[in-house]
C-alpha atoms as one frame of an Amber mdcrd trajectory, in Angstrom:
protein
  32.704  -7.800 -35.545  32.535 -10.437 -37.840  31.037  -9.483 -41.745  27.213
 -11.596 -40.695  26.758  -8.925 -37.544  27.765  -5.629 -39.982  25.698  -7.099
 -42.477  22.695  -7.482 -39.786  23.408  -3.739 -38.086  23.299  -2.512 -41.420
  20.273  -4.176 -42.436  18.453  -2.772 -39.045  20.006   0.645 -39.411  18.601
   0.538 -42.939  14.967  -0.260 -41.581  15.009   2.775 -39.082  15.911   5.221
 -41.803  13.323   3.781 -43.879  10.780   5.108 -40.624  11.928   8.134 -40.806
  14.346   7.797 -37.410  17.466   9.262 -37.069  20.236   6.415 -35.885  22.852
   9.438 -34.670  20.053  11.004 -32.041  19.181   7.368 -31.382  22.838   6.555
 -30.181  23.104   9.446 -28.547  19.882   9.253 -26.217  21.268   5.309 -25.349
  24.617   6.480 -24.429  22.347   9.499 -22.026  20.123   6.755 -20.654  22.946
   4.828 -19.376  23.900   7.981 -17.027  20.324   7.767 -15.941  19.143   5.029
 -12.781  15.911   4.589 -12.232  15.997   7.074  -8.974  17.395   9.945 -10.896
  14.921   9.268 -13.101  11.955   9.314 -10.520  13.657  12.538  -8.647  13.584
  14.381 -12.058  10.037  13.176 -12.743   8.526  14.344  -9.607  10.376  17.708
  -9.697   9.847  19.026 -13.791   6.371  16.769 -14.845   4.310  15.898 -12.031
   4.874  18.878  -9.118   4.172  21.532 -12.023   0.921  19.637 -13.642  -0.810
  17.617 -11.126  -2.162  18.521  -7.823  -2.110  15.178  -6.920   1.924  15.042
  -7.388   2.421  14.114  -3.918   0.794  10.309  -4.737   3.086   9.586  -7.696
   6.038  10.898  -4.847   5.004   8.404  -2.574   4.312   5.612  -5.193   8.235
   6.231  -6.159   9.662   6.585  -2.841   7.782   2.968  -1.744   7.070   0.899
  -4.268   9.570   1.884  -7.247  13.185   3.525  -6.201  13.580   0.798  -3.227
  13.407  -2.020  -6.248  15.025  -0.468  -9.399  16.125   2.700  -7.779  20.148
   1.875  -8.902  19.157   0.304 -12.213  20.012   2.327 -15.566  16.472   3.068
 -17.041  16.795   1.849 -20.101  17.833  -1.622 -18.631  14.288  -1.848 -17.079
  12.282  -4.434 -19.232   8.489  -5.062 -19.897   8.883  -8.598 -18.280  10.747
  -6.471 -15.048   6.925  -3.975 -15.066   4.701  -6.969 -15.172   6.338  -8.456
 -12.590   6.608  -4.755 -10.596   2.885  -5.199 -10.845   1.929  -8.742  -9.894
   3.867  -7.629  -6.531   2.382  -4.721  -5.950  -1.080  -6.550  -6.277  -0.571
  -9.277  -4.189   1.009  -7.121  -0.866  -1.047  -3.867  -1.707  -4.402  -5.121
  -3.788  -4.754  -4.500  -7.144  -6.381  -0.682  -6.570  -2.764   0.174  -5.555
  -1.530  -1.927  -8.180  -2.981  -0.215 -11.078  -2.259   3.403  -9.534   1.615
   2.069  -9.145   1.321   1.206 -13.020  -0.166   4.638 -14.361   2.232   6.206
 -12.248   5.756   4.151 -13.860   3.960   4.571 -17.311   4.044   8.195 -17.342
   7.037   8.231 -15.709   8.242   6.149 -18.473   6.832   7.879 -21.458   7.411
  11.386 -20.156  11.517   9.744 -20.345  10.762   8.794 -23.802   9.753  12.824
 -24.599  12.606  14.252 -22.867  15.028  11.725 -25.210  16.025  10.189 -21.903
  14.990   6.744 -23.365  13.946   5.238 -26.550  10.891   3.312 -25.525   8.618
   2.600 -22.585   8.735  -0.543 -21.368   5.042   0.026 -19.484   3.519   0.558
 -22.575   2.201  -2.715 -23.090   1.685  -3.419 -19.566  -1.500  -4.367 -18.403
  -3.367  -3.779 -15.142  -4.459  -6.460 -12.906  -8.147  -5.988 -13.413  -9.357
  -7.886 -10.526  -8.555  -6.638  -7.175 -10.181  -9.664  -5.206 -10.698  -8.541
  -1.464  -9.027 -10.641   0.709 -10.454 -11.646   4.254  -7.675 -13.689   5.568
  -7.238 -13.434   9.684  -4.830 -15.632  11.021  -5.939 -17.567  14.405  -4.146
 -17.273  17.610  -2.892 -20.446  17.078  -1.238 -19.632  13.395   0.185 -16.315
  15.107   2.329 -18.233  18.015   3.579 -20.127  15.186   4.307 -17.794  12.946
   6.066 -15.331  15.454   8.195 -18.007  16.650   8.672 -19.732  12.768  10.174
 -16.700  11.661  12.480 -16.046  14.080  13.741 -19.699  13.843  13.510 -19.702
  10.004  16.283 -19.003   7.688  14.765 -15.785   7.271  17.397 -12.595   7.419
  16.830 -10.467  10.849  15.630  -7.601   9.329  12.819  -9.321   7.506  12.201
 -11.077  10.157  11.501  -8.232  12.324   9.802  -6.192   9.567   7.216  -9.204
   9.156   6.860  -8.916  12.974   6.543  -4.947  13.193   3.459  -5.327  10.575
   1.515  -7.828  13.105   2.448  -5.540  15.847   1.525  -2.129  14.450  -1.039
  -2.757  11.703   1.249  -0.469   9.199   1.110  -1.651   5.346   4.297  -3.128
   4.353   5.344  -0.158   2.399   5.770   2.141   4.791   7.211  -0.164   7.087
  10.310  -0.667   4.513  10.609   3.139   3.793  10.497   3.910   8.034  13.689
   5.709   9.233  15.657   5.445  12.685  14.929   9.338  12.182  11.190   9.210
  12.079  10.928   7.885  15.548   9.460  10.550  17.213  10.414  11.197  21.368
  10.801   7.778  21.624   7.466   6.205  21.023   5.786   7.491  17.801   7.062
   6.657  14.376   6.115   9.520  11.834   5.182   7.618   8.270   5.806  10.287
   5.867   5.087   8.246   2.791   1.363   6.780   3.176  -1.144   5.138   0.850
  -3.899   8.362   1.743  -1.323  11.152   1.721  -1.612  12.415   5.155   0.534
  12.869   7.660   0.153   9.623  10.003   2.020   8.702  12.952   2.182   4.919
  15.057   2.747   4.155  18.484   5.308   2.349  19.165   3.875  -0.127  22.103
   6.234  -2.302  23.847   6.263  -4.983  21.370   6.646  -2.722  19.127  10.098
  -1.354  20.225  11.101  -4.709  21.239  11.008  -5.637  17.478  12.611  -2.530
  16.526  15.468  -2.781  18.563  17.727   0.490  20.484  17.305   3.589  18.321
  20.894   4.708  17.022  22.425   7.272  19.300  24.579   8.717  16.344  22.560
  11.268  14.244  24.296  10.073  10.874  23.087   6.329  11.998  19.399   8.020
  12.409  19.124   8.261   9.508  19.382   4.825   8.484  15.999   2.360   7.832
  14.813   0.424  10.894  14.505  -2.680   9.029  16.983  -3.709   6.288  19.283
  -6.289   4.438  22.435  -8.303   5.901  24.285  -5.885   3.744  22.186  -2.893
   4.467  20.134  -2.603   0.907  16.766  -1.661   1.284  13.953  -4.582   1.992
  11.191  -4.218  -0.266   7.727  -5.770  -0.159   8.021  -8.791  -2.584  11.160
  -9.759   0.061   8.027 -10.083   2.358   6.128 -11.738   0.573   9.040 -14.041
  -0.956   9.547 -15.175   2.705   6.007 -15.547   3.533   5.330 -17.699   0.756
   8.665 -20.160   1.128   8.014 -20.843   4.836   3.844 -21.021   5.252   3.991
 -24.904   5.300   6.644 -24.468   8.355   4.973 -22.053   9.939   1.671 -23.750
  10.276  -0.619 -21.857   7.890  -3.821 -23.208   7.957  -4.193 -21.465   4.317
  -2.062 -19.027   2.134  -1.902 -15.732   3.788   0.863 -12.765   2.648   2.082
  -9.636   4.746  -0.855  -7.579   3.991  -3.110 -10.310   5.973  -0.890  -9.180
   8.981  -2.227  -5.652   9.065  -5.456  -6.934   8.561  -5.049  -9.464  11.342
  -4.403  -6.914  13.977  -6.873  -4.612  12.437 -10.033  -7.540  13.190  -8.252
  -8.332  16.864  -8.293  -4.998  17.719 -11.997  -4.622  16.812 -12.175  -7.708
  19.067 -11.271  -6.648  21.575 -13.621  -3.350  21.947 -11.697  -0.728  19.917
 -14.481   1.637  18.112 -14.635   1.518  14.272 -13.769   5.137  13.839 -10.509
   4.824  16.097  -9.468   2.030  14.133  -9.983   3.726  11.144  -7.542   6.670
  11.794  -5.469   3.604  12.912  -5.091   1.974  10.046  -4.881   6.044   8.151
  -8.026   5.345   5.680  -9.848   7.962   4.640 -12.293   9.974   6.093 -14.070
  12.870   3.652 -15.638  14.576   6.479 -15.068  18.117   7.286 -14.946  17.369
  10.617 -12.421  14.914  10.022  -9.951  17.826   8.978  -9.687  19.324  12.738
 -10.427  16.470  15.309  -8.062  14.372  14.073  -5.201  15.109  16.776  -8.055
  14.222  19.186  -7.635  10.514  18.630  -4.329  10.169  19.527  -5.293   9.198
  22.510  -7.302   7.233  21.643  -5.344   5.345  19.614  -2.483   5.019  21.527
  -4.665   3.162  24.187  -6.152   1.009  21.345  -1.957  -0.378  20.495  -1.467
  -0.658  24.020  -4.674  -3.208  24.160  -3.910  -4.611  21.319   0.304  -4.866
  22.614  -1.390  -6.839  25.885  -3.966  -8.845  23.693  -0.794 -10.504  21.201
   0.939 -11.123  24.544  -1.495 -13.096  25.547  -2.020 -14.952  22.398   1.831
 -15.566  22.134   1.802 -17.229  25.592  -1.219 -19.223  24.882  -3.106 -17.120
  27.656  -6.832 -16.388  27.383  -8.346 -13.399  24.794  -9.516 -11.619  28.284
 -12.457  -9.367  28.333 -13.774  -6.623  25.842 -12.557  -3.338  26.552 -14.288
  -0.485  24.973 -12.110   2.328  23.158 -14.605   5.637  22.415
């Protein structure tokens, strides 16, 4: 080290001794951070701060499992910057709304600062991270039209496979893009329901898996090991996370004929308005798309629906075949 740097480290050390900090500890909780990635991090989180204190410890568990440990899970903590959380945040906001975003932030601040307490790292770099205040509800539906082109654009596109398929799999099931990167081979339940154990709402939620739907999927894994693999991932097998959605989406609108900007979000919402459409009740669509319902009754007829819901992906499964071969909408078809 040449004489200008010891005189600089000096000069710093110097200033933290005037503050009263103590450089030794200081070294020593660097050096521990480095043993610590983000995952470990979130595991030990869930486990000693938020599943003692907080009834509502399963959220932050599902925050972490889909939004944070696909995209830093491997990184050392204390490599994690402020500019890395803002950007964590814009991401969230534009695939999930800005609701979600700001409950994703609280939830990676804590996280964050409870590190700082148990000298796992020296500062929190969500501490000066702000929320996006506005969450601006969105109302985009794409047309038939934009759909034929997008579902053949992306397969054409220089878009990887497992993208490709996971943009696809949104349009056909109406699942948020979160829980379509976290589903496992595993989850797929006797061969045409897909369990979603990490939802938005909390509770347990399962989707149909219509014909399109398993066309997109592809053969479930026969090996047990291979099970439990992610349906949708990488060339090299690393997780997809939302902003590769929405990365995609963005570079290839033009191509794909967008009328106007949409993102993967509008996909969900998309089948969501088709479905009403085409004569599926409000209610059915509701448990659907898993949003909440505070009434008691809610608690015990829920496995009632399931019926009815897997009739309203079915008409939905034969209403985007027809829009993909340029056939007619067809008539209204009440569900409940």
């Amino acid at each position: 080290m040449s004489l200008s740097k010891v005189r600089e480290e000096l000069t710093r050390a110097a200033a933290r001794v005037d503050r009263g900090e103590d450089i030794a500890a200081a070294r020593v909780m660097r050096r521990e951070s480095r043993k610590f990635t983000v995952e470990k991090l979130a595991v030990k989180f869930v486990k000693e701060y938020s599943k003692p204190r907080k009834k509502t410890w399963k959220e932050d568990e599902r925050i972490l499992a889909a939004y944070v440990i696909p995209r830093w899970g491997k990184i050392p903590v204390e490599e994690i910057q402020p500019a890395d959380v803002r950007a964590f945040v814009k991401d969230v906001a534009a695939n999930n709304g800005g609701a979600q975003s700001t409950r994703a932030l609280a939830c990676v601040r804590k996280m964050f600062s409870w590190a700082v307490e148990e000298l796992i790292l020296e500062n929190n770099p969500a501490a000066g991270v702000r929320a996006v205040v506005k969450d601006k509800r969105r109302e985009r539906v794409l047309t038939p039209a934009e759909i034929r082109s997008f579902w053949q654009g992306v397969q054409e596109s220089p878009v990887p496979e497992g993208i490709s398929r996971a943009l696809r799999f949104a349009l056909v099931t109406a699942m948020r893009a979160g829980e379509i990167c976290a589903a496992r081979w595993v989850d797929v339940e006797e061969g045409r329901w897909l369990n979603v154990p990490h939802t938005k709402s909390n509770r347990s939620h399962k989707v149909y898996l219509s014909g399109p739907a398993l066309e997109v999927m592809g053969d479930v894994p026969e090996d047990e090991e291979e099970k439990k693999n992610l349906i949708f991932n990488k060339p090299d097998g690393a997780p997809i996370i939302n902003y590769d959605l929405s990365m995609h989406v963005r570079r290839h609108l033009k191509e794909w004929g967008a009328k106007s900007r949409w993102t993967p979000h509008d996909l969900r919402r998309t089948a969501a308005t088709l479905m009403s459409e085409a004569g599926v009740d409000r209610l059915v669509l509701g448990k659907i798309l898993n949003h909440a319902d505070q009434s008691t009754t809610a608690i015990y007829d829920r496995a009632g629906y399931w019926n009815d819901m897997r009739r309203a992906w079915e008409l939905w499964a034969r209403r985007l075949r027809r829009i993909l071969t340029g056939q007619s909408a067809g008539k209204v078809v009440r569900i409940r």
